[in-house]
N, CA, C and O atoms as a Maestro MAE file, in Angstrom:
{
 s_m_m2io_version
 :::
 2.0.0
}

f_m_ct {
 s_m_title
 :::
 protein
 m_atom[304] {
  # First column is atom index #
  i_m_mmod_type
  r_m_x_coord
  r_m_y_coord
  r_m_z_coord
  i_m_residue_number
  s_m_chain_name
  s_m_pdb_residue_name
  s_m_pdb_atom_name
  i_m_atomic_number
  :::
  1 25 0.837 -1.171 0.000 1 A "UNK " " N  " 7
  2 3 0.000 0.000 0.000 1 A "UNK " " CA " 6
  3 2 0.889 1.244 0.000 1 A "UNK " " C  " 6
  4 15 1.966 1.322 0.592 1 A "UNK " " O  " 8
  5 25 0.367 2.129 -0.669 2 A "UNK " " N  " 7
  6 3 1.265 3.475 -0.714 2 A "UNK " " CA " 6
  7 2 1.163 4.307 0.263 2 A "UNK " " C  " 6
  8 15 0.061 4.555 0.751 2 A "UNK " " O  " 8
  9 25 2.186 4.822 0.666 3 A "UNK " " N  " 7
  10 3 1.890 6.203 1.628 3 A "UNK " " CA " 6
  11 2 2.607 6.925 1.629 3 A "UNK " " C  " 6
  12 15 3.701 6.754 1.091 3 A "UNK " " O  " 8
  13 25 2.127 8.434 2.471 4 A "UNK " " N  " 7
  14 3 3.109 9.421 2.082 4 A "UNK " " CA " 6
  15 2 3.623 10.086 3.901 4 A "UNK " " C  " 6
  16 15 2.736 10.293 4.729 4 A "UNK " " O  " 8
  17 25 4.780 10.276 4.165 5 A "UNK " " N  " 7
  18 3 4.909 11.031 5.016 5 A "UNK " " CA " 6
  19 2 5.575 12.343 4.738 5 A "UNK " " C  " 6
  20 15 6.003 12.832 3.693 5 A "UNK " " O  " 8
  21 25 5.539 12.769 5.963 6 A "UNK " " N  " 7
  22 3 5.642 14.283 5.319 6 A "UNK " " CA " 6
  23 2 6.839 14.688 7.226 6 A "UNK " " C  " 6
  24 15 6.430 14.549 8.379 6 A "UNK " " O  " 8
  25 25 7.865 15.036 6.888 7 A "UNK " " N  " 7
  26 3 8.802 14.824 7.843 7 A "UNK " " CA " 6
  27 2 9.403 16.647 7.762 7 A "UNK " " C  " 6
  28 15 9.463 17.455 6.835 7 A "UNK " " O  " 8
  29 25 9.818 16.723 9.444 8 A "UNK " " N  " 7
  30 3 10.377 17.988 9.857 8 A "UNK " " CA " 6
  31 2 12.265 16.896 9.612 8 A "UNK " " C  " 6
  32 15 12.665 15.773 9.920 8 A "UNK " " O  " 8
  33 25 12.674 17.760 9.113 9 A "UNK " " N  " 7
  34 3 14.460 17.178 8.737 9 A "UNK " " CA " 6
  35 2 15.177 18.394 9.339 9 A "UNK " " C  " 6
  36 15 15.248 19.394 8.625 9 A "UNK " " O  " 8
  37 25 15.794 18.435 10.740 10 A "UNK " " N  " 7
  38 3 16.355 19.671 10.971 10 A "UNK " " CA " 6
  39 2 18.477 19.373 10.630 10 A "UNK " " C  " 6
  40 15 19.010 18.445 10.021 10 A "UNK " " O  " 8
  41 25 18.868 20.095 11.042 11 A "UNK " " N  " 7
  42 3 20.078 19.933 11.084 11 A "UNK " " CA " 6
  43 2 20.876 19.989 9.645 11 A "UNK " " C  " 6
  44 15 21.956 19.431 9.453 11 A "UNK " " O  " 8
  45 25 20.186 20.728 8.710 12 A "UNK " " N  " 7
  46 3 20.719 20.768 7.411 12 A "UNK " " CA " 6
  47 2 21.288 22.522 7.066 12 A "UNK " " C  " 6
  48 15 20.683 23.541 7.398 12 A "UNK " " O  " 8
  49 25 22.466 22.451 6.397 13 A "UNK " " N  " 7
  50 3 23.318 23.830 6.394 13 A "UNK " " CA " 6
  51 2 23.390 24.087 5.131 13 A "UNK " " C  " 6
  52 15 23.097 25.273 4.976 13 A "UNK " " O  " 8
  53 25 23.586 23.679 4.329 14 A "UNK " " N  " 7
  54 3 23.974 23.888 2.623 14 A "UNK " " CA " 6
  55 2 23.112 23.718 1.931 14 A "UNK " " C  " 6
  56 15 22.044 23.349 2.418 14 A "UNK " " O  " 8
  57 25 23.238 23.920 0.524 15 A "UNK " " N  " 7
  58 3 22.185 23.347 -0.331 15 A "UNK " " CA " 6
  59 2 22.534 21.706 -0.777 15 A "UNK " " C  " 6
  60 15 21.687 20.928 -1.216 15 A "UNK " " O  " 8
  61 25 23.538 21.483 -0.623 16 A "UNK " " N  " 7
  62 3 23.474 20.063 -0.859 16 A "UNK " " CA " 6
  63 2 23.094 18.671 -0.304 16 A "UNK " " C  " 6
  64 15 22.911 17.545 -0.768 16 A "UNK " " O  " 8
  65 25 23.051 19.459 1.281 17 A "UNK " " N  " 7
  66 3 22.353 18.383 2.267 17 A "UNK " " CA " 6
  67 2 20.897 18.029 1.650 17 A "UNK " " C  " 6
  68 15 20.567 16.845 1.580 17 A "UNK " " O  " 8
  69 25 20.069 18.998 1.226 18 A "UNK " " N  " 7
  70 3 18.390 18.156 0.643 18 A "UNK " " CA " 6
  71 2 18.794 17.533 -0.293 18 A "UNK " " C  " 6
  72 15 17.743 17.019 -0.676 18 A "UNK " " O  " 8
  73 25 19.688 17.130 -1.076 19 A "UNK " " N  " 7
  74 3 19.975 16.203 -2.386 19 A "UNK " " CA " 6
  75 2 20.191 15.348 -1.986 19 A "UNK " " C  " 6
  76 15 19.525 14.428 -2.460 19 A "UNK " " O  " 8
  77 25 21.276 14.912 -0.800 20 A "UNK " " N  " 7
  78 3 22.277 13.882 -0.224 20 A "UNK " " CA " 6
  79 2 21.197 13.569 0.837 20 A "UNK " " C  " 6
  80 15 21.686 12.796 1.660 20 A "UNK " " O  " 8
  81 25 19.971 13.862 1.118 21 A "UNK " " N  " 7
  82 3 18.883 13.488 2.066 21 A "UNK " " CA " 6
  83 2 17.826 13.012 0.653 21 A "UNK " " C  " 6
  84 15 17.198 11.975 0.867 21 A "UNK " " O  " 8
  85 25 17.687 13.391 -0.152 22 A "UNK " " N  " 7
  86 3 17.036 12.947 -1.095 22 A "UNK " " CA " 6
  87 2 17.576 11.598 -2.081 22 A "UNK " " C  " 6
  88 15 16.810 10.661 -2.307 22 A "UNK " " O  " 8
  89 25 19.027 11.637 -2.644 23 A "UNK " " N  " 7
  90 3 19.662 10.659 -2.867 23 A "UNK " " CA " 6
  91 2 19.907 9.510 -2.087 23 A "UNK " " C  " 6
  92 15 20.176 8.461 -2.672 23 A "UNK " " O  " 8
  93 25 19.832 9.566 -0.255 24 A "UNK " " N  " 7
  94 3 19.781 8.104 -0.119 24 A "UNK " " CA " 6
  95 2 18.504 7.905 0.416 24 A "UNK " " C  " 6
  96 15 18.273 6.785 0.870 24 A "UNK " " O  " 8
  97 25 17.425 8.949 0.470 25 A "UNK " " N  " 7
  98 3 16.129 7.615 0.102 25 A "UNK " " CA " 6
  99 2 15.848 7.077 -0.776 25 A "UNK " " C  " 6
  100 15 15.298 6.000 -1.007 25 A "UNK " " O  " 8
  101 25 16.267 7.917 -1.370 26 A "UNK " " N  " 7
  102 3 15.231 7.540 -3.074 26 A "UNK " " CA " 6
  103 2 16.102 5.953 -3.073 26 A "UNK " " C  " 6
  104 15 15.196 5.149 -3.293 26 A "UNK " " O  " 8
  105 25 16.934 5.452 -2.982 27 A "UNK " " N  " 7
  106 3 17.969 4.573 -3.081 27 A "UNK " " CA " 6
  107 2 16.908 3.131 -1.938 27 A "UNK " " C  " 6
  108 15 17.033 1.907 -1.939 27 A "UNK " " O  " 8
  109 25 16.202 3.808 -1.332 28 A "UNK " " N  " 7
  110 3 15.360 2.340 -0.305 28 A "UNK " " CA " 6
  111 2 14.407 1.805 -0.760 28 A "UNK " " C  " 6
  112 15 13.524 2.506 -1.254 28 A "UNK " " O  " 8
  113 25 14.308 0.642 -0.739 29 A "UNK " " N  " 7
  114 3 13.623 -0.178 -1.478 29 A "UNK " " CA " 6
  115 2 11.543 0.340 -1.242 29 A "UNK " " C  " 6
  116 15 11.172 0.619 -0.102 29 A "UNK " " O  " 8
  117 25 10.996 0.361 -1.862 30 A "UNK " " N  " 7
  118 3 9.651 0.495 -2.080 30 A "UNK " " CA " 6
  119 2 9.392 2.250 -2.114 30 A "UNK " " C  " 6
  120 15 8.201 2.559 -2.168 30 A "UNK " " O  " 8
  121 25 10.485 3.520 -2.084 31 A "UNK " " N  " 7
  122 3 10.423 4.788 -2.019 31 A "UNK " " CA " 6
  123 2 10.322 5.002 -3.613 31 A "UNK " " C  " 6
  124 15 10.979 4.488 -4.518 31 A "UNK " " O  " 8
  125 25 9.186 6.017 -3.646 32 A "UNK " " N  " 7
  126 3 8.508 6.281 -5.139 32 A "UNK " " CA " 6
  127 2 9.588 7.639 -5.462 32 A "UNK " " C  " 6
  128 15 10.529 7.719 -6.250 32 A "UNK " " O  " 8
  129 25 9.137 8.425 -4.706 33 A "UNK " " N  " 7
  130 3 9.465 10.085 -4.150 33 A "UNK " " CA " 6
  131 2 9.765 10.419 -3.222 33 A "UNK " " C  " 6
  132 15 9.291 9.956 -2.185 33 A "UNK " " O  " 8
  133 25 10.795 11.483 -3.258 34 A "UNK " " N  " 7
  134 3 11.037 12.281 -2.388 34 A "UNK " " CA " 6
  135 2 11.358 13.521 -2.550 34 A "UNK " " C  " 6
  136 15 11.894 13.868 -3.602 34 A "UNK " " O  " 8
  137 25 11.111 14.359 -1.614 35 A "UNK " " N  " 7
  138 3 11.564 15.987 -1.847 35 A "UNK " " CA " 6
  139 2 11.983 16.615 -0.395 35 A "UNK " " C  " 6
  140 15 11.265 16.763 0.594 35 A "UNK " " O  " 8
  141 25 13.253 16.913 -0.556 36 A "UNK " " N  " 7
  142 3 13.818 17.769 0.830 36 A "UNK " " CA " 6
  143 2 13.713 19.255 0.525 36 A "UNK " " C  " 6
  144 15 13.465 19.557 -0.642 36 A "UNK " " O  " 8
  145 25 13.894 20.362 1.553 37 A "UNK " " N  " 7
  146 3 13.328 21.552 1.510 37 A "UNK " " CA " 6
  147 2 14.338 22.081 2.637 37 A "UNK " " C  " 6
  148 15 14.220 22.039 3.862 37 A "UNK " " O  " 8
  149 25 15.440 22.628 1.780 38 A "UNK " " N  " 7
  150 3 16.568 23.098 2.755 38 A "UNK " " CA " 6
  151 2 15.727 24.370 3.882 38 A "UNK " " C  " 6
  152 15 15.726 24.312 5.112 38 A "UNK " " O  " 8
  153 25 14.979 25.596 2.911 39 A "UNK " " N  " 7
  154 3 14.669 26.684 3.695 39 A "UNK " " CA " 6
  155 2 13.544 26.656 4.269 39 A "UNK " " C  " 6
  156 15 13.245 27.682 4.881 39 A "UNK " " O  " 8
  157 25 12.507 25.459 4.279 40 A "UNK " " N  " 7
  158 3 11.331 25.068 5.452 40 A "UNK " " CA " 6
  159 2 11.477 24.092 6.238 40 A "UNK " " C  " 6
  160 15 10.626 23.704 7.038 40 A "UNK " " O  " 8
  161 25 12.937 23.463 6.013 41 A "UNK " " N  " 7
  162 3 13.377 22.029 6.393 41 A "UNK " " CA " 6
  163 2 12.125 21.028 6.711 41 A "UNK " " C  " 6
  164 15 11.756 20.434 7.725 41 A "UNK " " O  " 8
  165 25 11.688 21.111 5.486 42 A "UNK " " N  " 7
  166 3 10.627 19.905 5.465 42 A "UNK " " CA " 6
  167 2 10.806 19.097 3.998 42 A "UNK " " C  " 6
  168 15 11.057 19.552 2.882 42 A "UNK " " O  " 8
  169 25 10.506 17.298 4.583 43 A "UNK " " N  " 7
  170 3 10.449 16.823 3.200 43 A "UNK " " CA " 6
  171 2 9.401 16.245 3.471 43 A "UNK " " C  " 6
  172 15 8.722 16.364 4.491 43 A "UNK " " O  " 8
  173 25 9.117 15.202 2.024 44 A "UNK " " N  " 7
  174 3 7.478 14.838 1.902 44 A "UNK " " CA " 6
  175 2 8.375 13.135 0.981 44 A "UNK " " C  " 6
  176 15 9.148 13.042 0.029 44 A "UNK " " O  " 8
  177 25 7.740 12.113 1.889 45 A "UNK " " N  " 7
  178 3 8.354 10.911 1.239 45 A "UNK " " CA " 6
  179 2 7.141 9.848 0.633 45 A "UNK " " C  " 6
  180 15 6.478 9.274 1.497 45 A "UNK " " O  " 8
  181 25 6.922 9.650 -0.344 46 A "UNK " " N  " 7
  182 3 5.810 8.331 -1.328 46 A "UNK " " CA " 6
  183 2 6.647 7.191 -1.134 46 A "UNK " " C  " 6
  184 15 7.822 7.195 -1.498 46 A "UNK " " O  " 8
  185 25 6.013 6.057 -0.489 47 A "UNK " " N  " 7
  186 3 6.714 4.822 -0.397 47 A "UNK " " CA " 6
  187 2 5.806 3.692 -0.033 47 A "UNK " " C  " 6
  188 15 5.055 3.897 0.920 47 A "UNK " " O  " 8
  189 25 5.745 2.405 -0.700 48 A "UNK " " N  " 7
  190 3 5.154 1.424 -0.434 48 A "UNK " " CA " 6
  191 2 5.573 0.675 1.257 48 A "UNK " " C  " 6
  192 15 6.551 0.110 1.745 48 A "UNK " " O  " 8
  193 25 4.438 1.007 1.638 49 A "UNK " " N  " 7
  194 3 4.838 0.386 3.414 49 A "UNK " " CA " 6
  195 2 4.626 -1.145 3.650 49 A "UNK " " C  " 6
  196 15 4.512 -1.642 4.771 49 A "UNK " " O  " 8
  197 25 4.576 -1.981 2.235 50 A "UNK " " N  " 7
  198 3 5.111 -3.296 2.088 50 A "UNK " " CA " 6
  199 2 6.255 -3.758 2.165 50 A "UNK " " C  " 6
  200 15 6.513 -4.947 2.354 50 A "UNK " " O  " 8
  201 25 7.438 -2.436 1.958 51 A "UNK " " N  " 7
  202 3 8.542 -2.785 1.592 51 A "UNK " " CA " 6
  203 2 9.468 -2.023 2.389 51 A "UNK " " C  " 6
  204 15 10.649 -2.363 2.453 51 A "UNK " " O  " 8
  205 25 8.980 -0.926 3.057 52 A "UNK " " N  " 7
  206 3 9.759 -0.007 4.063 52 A "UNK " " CA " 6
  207 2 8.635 0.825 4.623 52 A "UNK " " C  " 6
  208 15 7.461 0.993 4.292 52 A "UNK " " O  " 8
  209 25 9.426 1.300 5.616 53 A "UNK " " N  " 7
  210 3 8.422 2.290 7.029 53 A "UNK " " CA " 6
  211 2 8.918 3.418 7.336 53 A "UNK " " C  " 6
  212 15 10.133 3.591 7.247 53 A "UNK " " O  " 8
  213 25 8.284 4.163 7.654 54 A "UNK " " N  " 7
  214 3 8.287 5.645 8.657 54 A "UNK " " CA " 6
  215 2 9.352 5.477 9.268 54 A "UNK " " C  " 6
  216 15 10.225 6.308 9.016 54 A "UNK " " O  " 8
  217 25 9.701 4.349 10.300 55 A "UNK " " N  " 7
  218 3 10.565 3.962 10.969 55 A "UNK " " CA " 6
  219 2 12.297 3.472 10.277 55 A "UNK " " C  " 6
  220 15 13.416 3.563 10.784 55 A "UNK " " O  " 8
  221 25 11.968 3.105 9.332 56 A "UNK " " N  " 7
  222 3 13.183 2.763 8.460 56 A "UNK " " CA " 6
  223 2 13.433 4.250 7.779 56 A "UNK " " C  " 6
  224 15 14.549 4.529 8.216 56 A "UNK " " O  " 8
  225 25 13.261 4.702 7.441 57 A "UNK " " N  " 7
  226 3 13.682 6.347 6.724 57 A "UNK " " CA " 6
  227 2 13.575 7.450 7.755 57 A "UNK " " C  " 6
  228 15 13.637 8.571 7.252 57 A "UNK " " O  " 8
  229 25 13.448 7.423 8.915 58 A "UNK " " N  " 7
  230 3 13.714 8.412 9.758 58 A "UNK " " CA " 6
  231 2 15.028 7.990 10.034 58 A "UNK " " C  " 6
  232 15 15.980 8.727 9.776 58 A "UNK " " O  " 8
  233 25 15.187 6.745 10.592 59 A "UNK " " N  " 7
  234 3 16.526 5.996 10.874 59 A "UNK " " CA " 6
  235 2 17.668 6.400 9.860 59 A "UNK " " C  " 6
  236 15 18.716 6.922 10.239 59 A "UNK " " O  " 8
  237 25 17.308 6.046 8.208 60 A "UNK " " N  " 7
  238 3 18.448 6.295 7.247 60 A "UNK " " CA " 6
  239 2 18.672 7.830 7.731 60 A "UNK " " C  " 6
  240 15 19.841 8.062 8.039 60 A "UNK " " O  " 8
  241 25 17.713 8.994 7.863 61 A "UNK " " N  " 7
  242 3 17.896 10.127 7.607 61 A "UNK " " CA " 6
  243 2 18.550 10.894 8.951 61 A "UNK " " C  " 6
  244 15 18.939 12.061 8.944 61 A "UNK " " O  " 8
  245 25 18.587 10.015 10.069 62 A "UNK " " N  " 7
  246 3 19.059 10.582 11.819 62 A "UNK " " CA " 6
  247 2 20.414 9.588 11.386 62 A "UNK " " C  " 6
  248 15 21.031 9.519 12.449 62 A "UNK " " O  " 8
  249 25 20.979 8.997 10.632 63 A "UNK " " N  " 7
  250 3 21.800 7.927 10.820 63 A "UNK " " CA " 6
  251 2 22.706 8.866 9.858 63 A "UNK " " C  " 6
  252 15 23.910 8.608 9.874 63 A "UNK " " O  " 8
  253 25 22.335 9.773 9.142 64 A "UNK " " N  " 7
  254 3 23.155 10.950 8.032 64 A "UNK " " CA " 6
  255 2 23.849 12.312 8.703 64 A "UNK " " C  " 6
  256 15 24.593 13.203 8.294 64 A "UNK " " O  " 8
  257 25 23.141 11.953 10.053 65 A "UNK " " N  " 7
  258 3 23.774 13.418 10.897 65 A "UNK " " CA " 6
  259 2 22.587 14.361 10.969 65 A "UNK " " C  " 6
  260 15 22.649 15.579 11.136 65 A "UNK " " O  " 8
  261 25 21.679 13.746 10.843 66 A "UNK " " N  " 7
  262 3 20.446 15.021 10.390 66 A "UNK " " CA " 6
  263 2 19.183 14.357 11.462 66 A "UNK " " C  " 6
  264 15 18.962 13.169 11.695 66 A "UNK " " O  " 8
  265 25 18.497 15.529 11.981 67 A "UNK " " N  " 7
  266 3 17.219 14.720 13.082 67 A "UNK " " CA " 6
  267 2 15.460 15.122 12.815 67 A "UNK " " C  " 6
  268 15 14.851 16.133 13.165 67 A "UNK " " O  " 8
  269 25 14.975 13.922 12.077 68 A "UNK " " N  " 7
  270 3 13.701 13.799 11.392 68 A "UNK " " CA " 6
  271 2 13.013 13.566 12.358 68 A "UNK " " C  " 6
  272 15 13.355 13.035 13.415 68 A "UNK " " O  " 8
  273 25 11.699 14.070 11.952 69 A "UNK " " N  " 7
  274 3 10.415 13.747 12.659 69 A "UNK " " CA " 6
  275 2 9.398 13.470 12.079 69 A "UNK " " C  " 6
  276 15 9.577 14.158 11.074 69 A "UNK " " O  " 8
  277 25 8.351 12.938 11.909 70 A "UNK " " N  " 7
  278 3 7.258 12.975 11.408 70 A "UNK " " CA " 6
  279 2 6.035 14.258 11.768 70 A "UNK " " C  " 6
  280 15 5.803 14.724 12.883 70 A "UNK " " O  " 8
  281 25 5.496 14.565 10.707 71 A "UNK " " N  " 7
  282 3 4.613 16.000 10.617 71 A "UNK " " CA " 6
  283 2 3.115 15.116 10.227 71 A "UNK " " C  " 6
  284 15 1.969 15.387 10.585 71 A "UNK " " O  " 8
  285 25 3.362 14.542 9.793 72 A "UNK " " N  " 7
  286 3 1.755 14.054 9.014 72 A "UNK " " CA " 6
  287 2 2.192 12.775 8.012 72 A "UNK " " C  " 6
  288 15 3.091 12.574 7.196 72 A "UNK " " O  " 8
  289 25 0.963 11.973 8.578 73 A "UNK " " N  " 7
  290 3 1.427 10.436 7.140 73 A "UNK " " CA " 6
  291 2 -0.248 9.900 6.984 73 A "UNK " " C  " 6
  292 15 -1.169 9.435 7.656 73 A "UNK " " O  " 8
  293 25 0.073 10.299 5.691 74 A "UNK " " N  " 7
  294 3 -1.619 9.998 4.835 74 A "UNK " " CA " 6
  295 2 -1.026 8.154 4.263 74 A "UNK " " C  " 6
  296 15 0.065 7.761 3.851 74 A "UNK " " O  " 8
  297 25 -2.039 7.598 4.448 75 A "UNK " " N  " 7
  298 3 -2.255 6.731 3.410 75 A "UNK " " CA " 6
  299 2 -2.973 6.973 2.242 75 A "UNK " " C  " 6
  300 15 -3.798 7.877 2.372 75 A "UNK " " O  " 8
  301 25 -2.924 6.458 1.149 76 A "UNK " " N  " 7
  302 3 -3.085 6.229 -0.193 76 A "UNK " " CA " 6
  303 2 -4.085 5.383 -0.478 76 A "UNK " " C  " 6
  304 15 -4.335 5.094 -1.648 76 A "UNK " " O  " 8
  :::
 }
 m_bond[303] {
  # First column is bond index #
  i_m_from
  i_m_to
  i_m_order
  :::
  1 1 2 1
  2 2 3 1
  3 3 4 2
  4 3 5 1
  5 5 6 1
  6 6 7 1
  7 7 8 2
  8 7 9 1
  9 9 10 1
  10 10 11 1
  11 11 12 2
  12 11 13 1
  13 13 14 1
  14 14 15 1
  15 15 16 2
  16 15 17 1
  17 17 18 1
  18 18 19 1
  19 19 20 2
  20 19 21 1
  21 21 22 1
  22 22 23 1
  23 23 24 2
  24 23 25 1
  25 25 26 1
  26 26 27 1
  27 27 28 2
  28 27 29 1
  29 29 30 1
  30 30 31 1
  31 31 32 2
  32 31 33 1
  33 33 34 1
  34 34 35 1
  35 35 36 2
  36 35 37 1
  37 37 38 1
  38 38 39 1
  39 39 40 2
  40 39 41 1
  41 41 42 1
  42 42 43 1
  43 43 44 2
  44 43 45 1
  45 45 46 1
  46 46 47 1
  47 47 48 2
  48 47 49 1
  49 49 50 1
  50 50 51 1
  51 51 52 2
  52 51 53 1
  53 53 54 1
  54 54 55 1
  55 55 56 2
  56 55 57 1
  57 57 58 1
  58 58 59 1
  59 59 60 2
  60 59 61 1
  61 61 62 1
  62 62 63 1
  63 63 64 2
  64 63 65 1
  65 65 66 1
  66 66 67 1
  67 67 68 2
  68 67 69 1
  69 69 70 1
  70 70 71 1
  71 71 72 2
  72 71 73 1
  73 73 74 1
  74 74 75 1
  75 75 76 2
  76 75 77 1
  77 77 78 1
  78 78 79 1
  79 79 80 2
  80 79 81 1
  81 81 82 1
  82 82 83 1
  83 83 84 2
  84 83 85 1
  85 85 86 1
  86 86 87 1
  87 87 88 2
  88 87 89 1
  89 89 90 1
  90 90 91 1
  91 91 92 2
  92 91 93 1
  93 93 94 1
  94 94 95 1
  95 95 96 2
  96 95 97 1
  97 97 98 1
  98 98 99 1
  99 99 100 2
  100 99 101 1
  101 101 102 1
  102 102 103 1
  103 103 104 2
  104 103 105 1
  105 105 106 1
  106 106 107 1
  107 107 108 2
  108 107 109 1
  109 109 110 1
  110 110 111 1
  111 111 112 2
  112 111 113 1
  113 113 114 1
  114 114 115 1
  115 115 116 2
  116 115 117 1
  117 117 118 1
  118 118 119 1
  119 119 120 2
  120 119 121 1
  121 121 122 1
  122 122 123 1
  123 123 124 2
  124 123 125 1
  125 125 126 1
  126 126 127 1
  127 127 128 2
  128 127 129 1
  129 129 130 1
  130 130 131 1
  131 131 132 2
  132 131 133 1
  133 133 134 1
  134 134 135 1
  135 135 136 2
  136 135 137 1
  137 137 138 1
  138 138 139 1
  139 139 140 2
  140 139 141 1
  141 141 142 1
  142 142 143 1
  143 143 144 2
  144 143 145 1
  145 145 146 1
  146 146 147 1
  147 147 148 2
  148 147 149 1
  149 149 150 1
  150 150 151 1
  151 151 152 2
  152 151 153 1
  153 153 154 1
  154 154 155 1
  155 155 156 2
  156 155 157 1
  157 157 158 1
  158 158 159 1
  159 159 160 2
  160 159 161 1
  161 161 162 1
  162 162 163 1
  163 163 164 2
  164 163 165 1
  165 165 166 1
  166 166 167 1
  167 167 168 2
  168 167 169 1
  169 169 170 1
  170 170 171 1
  171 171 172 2
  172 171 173 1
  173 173 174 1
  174 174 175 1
  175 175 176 2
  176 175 177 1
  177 177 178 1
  178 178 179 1
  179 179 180 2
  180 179 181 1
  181 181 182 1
  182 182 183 1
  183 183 184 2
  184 183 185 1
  185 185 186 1
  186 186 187 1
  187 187 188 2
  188 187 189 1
  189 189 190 1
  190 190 191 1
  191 191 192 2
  192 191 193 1
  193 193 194 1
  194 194 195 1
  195 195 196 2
  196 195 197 1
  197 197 198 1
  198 198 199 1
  199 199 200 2
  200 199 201 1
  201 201 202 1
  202 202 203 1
  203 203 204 2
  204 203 205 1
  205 205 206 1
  206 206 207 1
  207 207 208 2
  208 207 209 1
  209 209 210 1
  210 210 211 1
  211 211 212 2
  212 211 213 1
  213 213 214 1
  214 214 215 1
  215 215 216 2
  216 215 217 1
  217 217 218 1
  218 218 219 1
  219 219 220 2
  220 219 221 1
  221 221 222 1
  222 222 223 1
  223 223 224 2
  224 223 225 1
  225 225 226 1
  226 226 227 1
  227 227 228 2
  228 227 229 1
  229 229 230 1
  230 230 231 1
  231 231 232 2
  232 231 233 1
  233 233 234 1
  234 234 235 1
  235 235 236 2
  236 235 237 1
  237 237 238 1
  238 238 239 1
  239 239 240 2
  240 239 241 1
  241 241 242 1
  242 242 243 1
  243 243 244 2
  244 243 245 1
  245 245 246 1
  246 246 247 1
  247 247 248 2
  248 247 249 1
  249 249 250 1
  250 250 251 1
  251 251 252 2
  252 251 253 1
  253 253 254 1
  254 254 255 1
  255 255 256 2
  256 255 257 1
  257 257 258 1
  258 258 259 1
  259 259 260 2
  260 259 261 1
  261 261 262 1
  262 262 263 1
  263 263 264 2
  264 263 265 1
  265 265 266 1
  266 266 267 1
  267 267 268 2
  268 267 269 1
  269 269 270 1
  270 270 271 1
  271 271 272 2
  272 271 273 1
  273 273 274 1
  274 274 275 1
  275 275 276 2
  276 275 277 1
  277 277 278 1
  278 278 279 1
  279 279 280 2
  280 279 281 1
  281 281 282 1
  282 282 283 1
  283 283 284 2
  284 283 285 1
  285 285 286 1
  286 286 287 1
  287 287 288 2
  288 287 289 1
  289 289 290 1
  290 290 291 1
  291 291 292 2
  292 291 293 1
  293 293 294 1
  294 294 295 1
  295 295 296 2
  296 295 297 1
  297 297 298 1
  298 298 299 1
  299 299 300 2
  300 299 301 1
  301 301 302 1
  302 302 303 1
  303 303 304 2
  :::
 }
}
């Protein structure tokens, strides 16, 4: 089943941190989309929760030096 969360990502300084936060989700297995947002530090993640979780991509993204939260997660 698809879903979307929608995550507070703080701890980001450059513009290249939302790419390098965007490049290794997009890289986890069942992630459709993603979009990081250096100057609202918010991203928004599409991912089949057959194949990965809320819990698995907060982890990749606190495990990068960076500290996620969840804001809102719609199912599909």
């Amino acid at each position: 089943m698809n879903e979307v969360v929608y995550l507070d990502v703080k701890g980001m300084h450059c513009p290249d941190c939302p790419a390098k936060v965007e490049r290794a989700i997009s890289k986890m297995d069942g992630v459709t989309e993603v979009k990081v947002n250096l100057e609202t530090e918010n991203g928004c993640v599409m991912f089949n929760n057959n194949l990965t979780g809320v819990s698995d991509i907060i982890k990749r993204i606190d495990n990068m030096g960076f500290e996620a939260k969840v804001v809102q997660a719609n199912t599909k």
